[in-house]
Each structure stands twice: as structure tokens, then as C-alpha cells.
VMD Tcl script that builds the backbone (N, CA, C; Angstrom):
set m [mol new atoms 498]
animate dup $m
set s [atomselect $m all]
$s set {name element resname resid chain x y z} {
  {N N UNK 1 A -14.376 61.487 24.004}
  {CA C UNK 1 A -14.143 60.976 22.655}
  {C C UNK 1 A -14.937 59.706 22.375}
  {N N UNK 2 A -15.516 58.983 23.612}
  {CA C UNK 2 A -16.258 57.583 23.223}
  {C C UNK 2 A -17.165 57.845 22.137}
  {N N UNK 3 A -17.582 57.250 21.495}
  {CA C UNK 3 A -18.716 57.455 20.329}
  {C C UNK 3 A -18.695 58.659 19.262}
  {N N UNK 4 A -17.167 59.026 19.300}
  {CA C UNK 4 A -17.010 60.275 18.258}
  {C C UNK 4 A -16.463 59.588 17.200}
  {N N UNK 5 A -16.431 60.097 16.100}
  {CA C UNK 5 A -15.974 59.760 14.762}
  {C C UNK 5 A -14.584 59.648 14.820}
  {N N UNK 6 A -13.744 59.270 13.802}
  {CA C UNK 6 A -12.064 60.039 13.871}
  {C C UNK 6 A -11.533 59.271 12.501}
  {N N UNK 7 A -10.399 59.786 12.224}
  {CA C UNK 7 A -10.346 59.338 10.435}
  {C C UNK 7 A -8.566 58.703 10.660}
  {N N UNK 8 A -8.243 57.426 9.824}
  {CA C UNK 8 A -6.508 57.478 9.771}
  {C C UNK 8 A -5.861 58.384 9.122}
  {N N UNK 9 A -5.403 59.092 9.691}
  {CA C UNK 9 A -4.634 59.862 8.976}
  {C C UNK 9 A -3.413 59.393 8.902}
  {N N UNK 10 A -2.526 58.552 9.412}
  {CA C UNK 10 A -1.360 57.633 9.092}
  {C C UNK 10 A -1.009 57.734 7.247}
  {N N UNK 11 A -0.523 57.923 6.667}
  {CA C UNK 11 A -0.423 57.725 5.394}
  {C C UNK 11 A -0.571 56.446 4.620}
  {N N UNK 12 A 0.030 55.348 5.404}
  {CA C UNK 12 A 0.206 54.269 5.031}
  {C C UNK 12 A -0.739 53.064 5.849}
  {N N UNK 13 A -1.779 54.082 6.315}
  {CA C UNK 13 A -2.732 53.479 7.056}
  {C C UNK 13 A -2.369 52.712 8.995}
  {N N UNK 14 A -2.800 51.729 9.381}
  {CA C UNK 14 A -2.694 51.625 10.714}
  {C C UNK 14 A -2.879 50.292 11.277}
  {N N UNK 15 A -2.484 49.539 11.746}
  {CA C UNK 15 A -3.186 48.463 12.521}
  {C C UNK 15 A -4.058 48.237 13.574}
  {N N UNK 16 A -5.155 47.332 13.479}
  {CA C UNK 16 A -6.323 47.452 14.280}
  {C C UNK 16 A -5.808 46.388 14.676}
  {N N UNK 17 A -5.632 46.101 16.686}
  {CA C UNK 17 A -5.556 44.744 16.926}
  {C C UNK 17 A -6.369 44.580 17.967}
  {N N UNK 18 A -6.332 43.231 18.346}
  {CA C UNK 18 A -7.411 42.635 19.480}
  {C C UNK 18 A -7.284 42.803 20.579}
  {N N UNK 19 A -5.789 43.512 21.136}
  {CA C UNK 19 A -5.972 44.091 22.766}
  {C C UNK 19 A -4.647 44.960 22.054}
  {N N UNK 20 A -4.795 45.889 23.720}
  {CA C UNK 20 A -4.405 47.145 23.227}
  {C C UNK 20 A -2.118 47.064 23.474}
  {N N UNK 21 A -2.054 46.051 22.464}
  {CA C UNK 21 A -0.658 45.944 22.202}
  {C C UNK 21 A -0.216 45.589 21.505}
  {N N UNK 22 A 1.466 46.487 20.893}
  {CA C UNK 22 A 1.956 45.409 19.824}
  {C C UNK 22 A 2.012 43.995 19.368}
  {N N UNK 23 A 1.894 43.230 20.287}
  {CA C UNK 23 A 2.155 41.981 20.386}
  {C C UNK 23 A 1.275 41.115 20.322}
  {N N UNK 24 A -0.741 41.739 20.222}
  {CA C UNK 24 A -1.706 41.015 20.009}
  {C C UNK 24 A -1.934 40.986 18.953}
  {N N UNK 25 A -2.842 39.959 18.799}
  {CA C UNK 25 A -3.254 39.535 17.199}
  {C C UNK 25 A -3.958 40.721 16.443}
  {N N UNK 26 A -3.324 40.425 14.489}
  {CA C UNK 26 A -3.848 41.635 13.846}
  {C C UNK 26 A -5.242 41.177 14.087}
  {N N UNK 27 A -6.340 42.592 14.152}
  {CA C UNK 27 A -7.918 42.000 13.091}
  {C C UNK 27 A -7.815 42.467 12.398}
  {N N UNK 28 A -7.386 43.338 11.667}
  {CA C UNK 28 A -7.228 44.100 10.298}
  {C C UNK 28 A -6.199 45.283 9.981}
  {N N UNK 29 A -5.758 45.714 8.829}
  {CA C UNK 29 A -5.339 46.797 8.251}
  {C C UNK 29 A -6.377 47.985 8.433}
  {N N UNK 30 A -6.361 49.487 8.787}
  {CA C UNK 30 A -7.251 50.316 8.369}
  {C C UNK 30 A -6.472 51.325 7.541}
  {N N UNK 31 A -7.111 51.221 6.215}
  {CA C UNK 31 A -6.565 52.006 5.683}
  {C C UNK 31 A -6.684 53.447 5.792}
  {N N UNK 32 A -5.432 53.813 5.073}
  {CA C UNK 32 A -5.710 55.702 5.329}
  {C C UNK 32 A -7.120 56.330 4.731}
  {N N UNK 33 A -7.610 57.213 5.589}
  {CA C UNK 33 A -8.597 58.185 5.224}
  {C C UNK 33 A -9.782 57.555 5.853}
  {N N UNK 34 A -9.980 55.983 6.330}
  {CA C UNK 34 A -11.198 55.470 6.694}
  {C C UNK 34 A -11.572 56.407 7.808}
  {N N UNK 35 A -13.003 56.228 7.956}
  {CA C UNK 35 A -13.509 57.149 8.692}
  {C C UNK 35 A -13.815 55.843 10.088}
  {N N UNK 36 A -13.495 55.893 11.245}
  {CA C UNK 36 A -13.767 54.845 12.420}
  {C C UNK 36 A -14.930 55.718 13.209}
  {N N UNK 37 A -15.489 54.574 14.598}
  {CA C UNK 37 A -15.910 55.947 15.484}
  {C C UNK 37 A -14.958 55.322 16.671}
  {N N UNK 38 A -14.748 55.963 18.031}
  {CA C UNK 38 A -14.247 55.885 18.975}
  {C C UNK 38 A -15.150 55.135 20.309}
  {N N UNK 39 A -14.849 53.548 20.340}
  {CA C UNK 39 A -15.491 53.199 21.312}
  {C C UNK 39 A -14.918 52.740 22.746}
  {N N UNK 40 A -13.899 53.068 22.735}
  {CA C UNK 40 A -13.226 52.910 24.398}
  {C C UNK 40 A -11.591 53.274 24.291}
  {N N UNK 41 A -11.394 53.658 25.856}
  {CA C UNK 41 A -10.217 54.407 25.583}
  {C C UNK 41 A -10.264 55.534 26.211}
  {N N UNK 42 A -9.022 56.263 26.301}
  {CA C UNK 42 A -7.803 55.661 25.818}
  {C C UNK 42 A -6.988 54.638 27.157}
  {N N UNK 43 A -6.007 53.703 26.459}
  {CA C UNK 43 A -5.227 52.787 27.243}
  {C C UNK 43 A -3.821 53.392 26.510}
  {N N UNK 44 A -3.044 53.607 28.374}
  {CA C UNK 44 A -1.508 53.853 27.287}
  {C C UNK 44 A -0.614 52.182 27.698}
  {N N UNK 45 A -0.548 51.497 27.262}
  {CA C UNK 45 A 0.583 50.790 26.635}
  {C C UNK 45 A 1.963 50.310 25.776}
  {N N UNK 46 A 2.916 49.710 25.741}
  {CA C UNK 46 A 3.965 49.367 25.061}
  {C C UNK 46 A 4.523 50.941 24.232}
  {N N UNK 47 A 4.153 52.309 25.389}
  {CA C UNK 47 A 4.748 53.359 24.928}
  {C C UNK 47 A 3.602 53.712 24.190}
  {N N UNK 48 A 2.732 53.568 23.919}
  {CA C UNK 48 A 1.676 54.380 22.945}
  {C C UNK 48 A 0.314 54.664 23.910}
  {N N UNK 49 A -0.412 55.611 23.405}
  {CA C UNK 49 A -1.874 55.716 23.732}
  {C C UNK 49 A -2.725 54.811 22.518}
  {N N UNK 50 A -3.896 53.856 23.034}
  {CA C UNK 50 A -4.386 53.005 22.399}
  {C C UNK 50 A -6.062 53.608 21.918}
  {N N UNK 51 A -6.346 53.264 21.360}
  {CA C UNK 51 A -7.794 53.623 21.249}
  {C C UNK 51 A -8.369 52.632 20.617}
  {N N UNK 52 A -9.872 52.299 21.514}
  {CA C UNK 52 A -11.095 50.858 21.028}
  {C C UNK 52 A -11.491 51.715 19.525}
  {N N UNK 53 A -11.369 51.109 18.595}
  {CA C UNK 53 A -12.185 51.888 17.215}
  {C C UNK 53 A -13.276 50.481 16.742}
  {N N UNK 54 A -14.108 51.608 16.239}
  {CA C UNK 54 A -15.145 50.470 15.430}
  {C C UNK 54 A -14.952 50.816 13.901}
  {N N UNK 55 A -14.968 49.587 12.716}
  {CA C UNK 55 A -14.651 50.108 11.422}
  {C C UNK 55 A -15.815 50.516 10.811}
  {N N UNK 56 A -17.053 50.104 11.552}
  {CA C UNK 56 A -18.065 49.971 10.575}
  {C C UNK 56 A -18.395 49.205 9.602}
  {N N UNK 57 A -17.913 48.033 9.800}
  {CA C UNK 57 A -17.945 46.603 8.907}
  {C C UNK 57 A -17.782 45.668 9.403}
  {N N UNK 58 A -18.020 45.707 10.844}
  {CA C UNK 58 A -18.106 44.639 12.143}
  {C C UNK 58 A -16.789 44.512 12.649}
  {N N UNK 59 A -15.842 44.972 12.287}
  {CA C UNK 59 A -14.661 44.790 13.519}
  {C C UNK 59 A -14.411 45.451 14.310}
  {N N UNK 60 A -13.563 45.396 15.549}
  {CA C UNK 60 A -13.692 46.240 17.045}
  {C C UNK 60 A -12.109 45.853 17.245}
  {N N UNK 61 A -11.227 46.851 17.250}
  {CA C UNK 61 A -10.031 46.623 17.970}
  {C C UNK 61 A -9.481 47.952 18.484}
  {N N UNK 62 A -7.996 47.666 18.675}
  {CA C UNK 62 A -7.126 48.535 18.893}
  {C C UNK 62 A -6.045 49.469 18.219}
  {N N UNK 63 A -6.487 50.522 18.129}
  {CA C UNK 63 A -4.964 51.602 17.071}
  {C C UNK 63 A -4.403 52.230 17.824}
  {N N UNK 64 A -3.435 52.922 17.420}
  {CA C UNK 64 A -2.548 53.752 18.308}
  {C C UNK 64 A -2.472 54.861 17.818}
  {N N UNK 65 A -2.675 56.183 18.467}
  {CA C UNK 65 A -3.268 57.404 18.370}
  {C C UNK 65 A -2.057 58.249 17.575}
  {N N UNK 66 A -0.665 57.941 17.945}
  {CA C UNK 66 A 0.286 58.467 17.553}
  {C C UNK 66 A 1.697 57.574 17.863}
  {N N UNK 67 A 2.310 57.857 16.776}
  {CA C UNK 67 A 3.877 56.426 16.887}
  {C C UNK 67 A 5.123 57.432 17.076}
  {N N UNK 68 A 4.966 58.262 17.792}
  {CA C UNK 68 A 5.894 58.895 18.102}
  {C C UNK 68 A 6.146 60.124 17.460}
  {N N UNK 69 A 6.095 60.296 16.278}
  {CA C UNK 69 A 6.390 61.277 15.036}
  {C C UNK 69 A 4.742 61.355 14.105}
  {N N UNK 70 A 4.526 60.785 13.925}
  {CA C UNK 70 A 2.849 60.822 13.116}
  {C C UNK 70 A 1.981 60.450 13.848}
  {N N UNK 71 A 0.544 61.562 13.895}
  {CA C UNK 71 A -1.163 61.481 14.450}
  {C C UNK 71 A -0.813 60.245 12.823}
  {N N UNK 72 A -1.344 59.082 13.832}
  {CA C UNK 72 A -2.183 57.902 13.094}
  {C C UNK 72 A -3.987 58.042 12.698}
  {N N UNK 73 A -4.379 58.502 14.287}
  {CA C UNK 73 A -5.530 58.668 14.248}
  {C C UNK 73 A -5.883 59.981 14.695}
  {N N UNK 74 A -7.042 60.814 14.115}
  {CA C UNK 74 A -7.016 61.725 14.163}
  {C C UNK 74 A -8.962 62.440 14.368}
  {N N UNK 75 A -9.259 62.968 15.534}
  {CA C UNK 75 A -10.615 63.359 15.578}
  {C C UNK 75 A -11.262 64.353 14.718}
  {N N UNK 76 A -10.298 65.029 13.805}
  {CA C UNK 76 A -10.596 66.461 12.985}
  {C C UNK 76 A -10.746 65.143 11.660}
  {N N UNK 77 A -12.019 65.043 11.313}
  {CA C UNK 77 A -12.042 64.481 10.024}
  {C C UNK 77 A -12.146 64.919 8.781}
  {N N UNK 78 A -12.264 66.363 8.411}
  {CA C UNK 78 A -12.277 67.252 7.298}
  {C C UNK 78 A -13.323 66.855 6.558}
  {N N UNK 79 A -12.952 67.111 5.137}
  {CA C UNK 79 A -14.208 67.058 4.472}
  {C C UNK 79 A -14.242 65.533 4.295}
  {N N UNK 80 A -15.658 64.881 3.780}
  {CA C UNK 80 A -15.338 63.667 3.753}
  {C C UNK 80 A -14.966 63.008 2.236}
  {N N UNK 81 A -14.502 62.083 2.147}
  {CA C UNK 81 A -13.837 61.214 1.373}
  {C C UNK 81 A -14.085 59.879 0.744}
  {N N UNK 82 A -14.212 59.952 -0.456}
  {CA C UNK 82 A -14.621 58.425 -0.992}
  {C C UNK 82 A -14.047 57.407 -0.593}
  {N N UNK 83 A -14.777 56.274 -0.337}
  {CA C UNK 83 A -14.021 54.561 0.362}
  {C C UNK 83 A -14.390 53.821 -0.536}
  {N N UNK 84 A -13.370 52.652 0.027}
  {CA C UNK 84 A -13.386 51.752 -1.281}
  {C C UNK 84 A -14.063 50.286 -0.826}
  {N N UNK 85 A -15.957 50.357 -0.287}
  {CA C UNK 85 A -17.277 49.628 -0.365}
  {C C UNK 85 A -18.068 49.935 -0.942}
  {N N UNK 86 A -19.454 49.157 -0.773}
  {CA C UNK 86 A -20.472 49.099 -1.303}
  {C C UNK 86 A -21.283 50.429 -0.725}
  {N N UNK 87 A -21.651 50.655 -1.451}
  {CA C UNK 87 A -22.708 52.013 -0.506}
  {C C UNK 87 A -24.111 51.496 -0.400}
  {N N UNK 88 A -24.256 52.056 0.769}
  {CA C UNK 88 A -25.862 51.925 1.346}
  {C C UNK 88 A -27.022 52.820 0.855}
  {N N UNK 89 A -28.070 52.064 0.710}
  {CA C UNK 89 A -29.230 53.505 0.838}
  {C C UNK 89 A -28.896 54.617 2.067}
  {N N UNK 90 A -29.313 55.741 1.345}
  {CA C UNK 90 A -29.619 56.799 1.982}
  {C C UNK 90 A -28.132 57.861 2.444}
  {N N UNK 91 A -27.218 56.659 1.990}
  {CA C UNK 91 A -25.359 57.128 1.286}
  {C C UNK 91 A -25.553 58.121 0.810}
  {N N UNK 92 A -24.503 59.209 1.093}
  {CA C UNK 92 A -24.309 60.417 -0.479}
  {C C UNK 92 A -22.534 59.333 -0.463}
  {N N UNK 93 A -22.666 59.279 -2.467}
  {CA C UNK 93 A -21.964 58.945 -3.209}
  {C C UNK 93 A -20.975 60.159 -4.163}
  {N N UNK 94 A -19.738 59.562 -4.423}
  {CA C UNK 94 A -19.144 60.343 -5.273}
  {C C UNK 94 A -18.697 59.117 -6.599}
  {N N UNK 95 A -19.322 59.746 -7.958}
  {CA C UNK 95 A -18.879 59.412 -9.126}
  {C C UNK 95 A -16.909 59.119 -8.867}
  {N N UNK 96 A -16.450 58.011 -9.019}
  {CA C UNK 96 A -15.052 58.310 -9.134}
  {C C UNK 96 A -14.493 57.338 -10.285}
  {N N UNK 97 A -15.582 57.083 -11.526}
  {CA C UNK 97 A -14.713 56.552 -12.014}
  {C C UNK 97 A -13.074 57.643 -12.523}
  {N N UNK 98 A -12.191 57.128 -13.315}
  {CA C UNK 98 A -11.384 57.772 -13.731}
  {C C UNK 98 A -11.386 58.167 -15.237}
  {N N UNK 99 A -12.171 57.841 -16.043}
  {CA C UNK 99 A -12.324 58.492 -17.176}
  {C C UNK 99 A -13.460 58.431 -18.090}
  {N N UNK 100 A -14.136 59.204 -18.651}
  {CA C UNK 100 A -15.203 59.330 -19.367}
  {C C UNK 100 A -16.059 59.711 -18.367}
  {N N UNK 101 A -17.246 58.919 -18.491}
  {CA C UNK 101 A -18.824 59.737 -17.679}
  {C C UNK 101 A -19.543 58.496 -17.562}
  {N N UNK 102 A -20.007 58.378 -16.554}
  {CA C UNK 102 A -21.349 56.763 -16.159}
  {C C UNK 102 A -22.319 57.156 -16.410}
  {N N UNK 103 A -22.748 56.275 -17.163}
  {CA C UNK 103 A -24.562 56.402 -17.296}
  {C C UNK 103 A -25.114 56.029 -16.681}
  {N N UNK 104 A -26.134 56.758 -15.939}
  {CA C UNK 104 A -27.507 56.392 -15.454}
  {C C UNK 104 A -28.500 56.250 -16.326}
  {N N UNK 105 A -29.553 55.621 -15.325}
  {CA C UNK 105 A -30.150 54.838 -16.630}
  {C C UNK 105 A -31.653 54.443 -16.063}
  {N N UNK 106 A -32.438 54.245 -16.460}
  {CA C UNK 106 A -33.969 53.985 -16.066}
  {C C UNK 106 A -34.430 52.867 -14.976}
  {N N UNK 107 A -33.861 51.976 -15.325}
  {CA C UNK 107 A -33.439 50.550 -14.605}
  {C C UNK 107 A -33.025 50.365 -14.716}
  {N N UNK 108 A -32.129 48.913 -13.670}
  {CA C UNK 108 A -31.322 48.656 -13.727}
  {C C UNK 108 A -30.685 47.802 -15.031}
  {N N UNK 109 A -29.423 47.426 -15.502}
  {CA C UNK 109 A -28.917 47.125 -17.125}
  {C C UNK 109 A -28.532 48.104 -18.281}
  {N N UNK 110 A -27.682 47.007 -18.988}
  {CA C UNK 110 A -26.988 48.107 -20.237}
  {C C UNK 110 A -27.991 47.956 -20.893}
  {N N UNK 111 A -29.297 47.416 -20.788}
  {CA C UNK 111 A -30.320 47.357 -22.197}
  {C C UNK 111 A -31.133 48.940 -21.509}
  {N N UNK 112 A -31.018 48.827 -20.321}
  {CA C UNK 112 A -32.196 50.217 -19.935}
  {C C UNK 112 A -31.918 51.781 -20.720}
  {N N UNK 113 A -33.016 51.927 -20.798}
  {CA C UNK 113 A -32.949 53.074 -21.289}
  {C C UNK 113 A -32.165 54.436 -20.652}
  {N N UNK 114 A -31.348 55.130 -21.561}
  {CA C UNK 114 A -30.221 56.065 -20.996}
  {C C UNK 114 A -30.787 57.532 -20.442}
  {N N UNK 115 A -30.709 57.620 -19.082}
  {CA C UNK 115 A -31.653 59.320 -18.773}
  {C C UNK 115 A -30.730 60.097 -19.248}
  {N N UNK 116 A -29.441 60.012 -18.965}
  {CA C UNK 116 A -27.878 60.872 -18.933}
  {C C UNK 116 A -26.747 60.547 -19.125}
  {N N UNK 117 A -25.382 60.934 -18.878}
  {CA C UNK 117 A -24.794 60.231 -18.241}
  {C C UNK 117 A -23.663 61.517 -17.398}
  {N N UNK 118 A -23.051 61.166 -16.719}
  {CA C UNK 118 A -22.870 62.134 -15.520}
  {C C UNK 118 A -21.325 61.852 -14.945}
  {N N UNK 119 A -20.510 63.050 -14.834}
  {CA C UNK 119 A -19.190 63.505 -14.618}
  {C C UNK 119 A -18.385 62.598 -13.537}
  {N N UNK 120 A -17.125 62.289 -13.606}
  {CA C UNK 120 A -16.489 62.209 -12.353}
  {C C UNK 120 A -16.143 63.361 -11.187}
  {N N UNK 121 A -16.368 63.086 -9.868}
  {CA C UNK 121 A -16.302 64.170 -8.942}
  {C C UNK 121 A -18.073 64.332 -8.682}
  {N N UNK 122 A -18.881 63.944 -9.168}
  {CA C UNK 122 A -20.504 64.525 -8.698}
  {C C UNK 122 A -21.091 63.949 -7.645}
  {N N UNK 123 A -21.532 64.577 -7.149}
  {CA C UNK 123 A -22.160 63.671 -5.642}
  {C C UNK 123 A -23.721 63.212 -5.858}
  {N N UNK 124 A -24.207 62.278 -5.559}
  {CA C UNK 124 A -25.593 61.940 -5.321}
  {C C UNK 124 A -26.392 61.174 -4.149}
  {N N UNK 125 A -27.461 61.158 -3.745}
  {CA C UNK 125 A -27.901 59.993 -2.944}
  {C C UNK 125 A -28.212 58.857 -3.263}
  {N N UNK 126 A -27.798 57.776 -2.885}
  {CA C UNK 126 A -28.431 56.443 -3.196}
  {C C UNK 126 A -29.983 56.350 -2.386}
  {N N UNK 127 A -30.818 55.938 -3.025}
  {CA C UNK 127 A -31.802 55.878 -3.425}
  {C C UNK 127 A -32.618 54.235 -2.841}
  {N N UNK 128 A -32.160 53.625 -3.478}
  {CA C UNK 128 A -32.249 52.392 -3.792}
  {C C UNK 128 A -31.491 51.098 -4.429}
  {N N UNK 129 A -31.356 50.308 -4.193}
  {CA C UNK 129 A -30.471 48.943 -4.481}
  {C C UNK 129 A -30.005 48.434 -3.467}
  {N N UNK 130 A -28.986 47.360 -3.662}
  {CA C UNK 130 A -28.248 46.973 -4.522}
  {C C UNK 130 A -29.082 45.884 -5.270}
  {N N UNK 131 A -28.988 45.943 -6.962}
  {CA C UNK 131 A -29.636 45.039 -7.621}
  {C C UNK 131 A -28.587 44.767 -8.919}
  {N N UNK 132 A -28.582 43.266 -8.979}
  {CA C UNK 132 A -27.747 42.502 -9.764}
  {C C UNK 132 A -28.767 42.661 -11.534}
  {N N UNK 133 A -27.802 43.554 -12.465}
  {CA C UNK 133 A -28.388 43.275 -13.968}
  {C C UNK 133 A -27.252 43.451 -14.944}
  {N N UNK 134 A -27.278 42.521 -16.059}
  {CA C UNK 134 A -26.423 42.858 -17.132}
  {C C UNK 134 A -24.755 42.597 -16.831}
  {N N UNK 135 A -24.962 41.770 -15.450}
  {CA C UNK 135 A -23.105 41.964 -15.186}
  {C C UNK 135 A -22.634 42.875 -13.814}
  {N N UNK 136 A -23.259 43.354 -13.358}
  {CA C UNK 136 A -23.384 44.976 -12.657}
  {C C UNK 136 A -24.081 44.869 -11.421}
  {N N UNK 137 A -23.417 45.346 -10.287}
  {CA C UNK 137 A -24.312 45.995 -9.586}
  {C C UNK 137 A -24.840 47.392 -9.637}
  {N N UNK 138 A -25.848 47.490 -9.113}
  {CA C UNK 138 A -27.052 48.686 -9.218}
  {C C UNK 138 A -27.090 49.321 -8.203}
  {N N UNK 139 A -27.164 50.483 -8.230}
  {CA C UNK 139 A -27.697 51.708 -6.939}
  {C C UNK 139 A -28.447 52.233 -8.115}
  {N N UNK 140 A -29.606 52.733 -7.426}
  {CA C UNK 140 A -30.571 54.397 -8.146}
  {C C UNK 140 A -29.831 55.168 -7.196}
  {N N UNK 141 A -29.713 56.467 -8.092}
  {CA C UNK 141 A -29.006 57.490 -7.384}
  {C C UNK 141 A -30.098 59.063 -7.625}
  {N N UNK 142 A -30.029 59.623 -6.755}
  {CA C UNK 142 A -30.823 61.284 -6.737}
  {C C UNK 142 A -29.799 62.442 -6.470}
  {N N UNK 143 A -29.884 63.242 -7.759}
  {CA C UNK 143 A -29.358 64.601 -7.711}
  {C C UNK 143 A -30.002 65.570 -6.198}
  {N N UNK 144 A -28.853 66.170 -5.452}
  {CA C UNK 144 A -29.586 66.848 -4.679}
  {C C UNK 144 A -30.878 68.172 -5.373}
  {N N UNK 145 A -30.900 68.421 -5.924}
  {CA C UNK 145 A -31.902 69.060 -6.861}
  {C C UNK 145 A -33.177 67.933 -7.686}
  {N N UNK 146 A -32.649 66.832 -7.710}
  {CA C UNK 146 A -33.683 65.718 -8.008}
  {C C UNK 146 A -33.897 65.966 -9.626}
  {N N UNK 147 A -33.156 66.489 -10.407}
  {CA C UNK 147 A -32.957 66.822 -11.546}
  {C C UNK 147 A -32.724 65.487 -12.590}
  {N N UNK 148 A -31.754 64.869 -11.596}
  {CA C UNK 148 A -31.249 63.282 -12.016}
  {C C UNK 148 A -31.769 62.452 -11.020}
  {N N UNK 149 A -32.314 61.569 -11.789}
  {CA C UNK 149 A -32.765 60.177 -10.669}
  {C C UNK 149 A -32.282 58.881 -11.366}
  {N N UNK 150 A -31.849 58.110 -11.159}
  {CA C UNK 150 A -31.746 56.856 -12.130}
  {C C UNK 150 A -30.925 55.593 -11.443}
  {N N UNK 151 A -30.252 54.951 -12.314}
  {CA C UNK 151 A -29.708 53.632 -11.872}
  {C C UNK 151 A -28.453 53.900 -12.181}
  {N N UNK 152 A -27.219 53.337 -11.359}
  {CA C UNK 152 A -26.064 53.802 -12.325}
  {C C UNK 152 A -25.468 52.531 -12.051}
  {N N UNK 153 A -24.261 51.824 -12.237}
  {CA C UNK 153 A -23.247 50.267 -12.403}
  {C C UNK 153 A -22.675 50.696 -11.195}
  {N N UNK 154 A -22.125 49.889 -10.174}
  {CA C UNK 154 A -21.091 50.614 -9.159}
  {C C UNK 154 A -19.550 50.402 -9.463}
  {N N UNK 155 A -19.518 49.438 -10.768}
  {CA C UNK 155 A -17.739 49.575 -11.065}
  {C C UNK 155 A -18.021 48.378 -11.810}
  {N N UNK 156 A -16.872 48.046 -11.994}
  {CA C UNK 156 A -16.419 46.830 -13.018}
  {C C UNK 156 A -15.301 45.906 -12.455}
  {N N UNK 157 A -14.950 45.138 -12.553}
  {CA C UNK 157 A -13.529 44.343 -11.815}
  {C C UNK 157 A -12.317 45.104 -11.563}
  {N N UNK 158 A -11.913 45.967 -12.430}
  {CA C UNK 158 A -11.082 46.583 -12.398}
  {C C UNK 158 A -11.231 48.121 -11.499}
  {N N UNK 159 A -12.389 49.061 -11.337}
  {CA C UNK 159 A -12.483 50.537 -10.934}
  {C C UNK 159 A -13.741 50.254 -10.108}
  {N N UNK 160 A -13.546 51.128 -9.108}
  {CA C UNK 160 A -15.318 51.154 -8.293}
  {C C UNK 160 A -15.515 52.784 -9.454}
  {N N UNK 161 A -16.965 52.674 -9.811}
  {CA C UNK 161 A -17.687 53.734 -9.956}
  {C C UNK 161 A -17.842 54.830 -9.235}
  {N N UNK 162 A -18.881 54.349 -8.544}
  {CA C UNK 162 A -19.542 54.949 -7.344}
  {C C UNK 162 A -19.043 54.356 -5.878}
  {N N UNK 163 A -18.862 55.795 -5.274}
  {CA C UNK 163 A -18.091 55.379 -3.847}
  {C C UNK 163 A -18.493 56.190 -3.077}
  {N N UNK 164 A -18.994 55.323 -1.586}
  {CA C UNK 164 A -19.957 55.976 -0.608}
  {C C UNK 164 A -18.263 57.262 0.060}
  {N N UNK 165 A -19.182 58.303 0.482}
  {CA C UNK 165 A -18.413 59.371 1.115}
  {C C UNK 165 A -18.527 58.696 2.597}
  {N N UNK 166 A -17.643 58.825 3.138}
  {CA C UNK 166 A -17.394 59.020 4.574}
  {C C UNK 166 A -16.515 60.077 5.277}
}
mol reanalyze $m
mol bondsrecalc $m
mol representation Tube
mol addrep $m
């Protein structure tokens, strides 16, 4: 399992800590659905099996594989799932705002000229960015067909837009 992927499946997500026990310090919350990979392990302790996870955003701790009654963590990661960061080049993205349609757009800004504008649920590649215009951050995004190419906002204070799949 060292260097394999694995997803929380915990509902209410999981604690990552700094050695492999209840009683060590948190480094973070992982929330449900994040996708980790598996870097050491397993340790059974304080009644649990432990596992080293990496988040992929620089932290390294400890989760617990199962709490008795619920897989916390889980190696079957299914299909993958929108998170709630920044996406990288070379990311496939999913549209999530929650209502209406985002425009893409020529460059980056609300002054740029409009190519489209495009559904919630659509997947694309990021391309290029992140670039600051009009208020907004920027990704260019590519239709797998390359049909659509453009710039799109990645959210607003309130909603992420665009959200990298993991």
C-alpha cells in the first residue's frame, strides 16, 4: 500500500496527527472524499491500525484506517471527485458552480471578450494560469475535443467555480 492513493471515506471526515495516536498533536482535519497517497504503515496502536498519509498540500501524518464500525480510509477510490483548492495546470476540472453557466472568455477579465459560456457538471483541462484580472482568479481551460479553449473565474467569495478532480 506505500505510495498508493486512498480516499476518506469517513463521512464526517478524519484526523491527521503527528504520531500514530490518539493523544498526539492534531496537523489537520481531512476532509471526506480527499484523495491522500499512502506513505508508511501500517502501525496498530491505542486499538486502531494507523496509516502515514500525505495530503498533497505539504502535510504528513497519521489516520486511522477504521474506528471500529466505519472504513475511515479507504484504497478503492471510485470515480474521482471535485475538492475544495486551487487547481493546477495540466488538472482536469469540474464546472461546479451551482447555478446558471460560467463564461469563458478570451483572456483573462469581465472586459474579455465572451467565446461561450458553459454548464455545471463539465469537465476540462487547465491549460494555463493562475492569473489575477477584474477581481478573479484565472485558469484557461481546454475541452477534451479542444472545441472550447478559454479563460474562465475560479469562484467568487462565496462558491468555487472550478474545482480540480481528484
Amino acid at each position: 500500500m506505500i505510495g498508493q492513493p486512498a480516499r476518506v471515506v469517513a463521512p464526517n471526515g478524519v484526523n491527521m496527527r503527528q504520531e500514530p495516536t490518539v493523544s498526539a498533536a492534531l496537523v489537520r482535519y481531512l476532509p471526506s472524499r480527499l484523495k491522500v497517497t499512502i506513505v508508511d504503515g501500517p502501525v496498530e496502536a491505542d486499538g486502531y491500525r494507523w496509516w502515514k498519509v500525505d495530503d498533497g498540500e505539504g502535510n504528513i501524518g497519521w489516520s486511522v484506517e477504521n474506528d471500529g464500525e466505519t472504513d475511515l480510509l479507504s484504497p478503492q477510490l471510485g470515480e474521482p471527485e471535485p475538492v475544495d483548492r486551487s487547481p493546477r495546470v495540466g488538472e482536469r476540472v469540474r464546472i461546479t458552480m451551482r447555478t446558471g453557466q460560467l463564461s469563458v472568455r478570451e483572456t483573462p477579465g469581465t472586459d474579455a471578450r465572451l467565446i461561450t459560456r458553459v454548464n455545471p457538471g463539465q469537465e476540462f483541462t487547465v491549460m494555463g494560469g493562475p492569473q489575477q484580472a477584474s477581481g478573479y482568479i484565472w485558469y484557461q481551460i481546454r475541452s477534451d475535443s479542444g472545441d472550447i479553449e478559454g479563460w474562465v473565474a475560479e469562484g467568487d467569495n462565496t462558491e468555487r467555480w472550478v474545482s480540480p478532480l481528484e
